[in-house]
N, C-alpha and C positions, 0 to 999 in steps of 0.2 A: 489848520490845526488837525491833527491826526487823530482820526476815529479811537475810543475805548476798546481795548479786546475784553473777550469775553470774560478771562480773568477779573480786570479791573470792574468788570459791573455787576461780577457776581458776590465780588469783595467789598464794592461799595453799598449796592444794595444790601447785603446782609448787618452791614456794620451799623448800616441808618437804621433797619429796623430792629436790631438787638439793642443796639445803646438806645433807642426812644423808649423800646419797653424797659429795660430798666429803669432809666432816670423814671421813668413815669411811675412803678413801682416804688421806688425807692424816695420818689418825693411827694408822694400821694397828691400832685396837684388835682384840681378840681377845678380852678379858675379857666377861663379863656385864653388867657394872657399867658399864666404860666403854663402850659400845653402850647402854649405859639411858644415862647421858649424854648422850650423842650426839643419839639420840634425843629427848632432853625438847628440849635445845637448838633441837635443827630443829623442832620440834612452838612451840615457845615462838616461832621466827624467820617460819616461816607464819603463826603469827597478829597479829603486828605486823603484817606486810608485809598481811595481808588488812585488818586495820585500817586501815592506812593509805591503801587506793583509795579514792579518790573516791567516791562514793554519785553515782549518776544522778539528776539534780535532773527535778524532777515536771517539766511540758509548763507548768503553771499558775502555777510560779513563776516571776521571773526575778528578775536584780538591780536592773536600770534598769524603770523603767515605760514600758509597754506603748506604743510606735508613738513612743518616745522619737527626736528626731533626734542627729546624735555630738556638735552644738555643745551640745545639752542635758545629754548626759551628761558631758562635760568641766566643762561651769559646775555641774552638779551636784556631781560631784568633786571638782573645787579648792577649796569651799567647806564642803565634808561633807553638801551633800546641803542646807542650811538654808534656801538659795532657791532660787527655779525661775529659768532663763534667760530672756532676753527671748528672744521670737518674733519674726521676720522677717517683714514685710509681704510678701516676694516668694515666690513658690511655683517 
């Protein structure tokens, strides 16, 4: 399983501790139980919200091939990719 980047723990942490303070504000619990609640909830809502950042793609991937021009990747695109564009004789 591939490590958290920095992003995802700075997004996760901050989501767990802003939505616990609210709900907590917002539901004046005072119990135990409903503070264990509250708590799971924002514990549960950080780690979506960190699931769901973007991962930082390597330097060596990309989606288009390498020194692609944009009329290539358009005729790439529109066709799903199955043939290559024609090249242009002019530079």
């Amino acid at each position: 399983m591939p490590r958290p980047n920095p992003a995802q723990l700075a997004y996760g942490s901050a989501t767990v501790i802003l939505s616990a303070l609210a709900m907590l504000l917002v539901s004046q619990a005072r119990s135990g139980a409903g503070i264990a609640v509250i708590a799971s909830a924002a514990l549960a809502l950080g780690l979506l919200v960190a699931a769901r950042v973007p991962l930082r793609r390597s330097s060596g991937t990309s989606r288009t091939a390498a020194g692609a021009v944009p009329a290539q990747r358009r005729a790439q695109s529109a066709d799903g990719g199955r043939r290559l564009a024609e090249t242009s004789s002019r530079r």
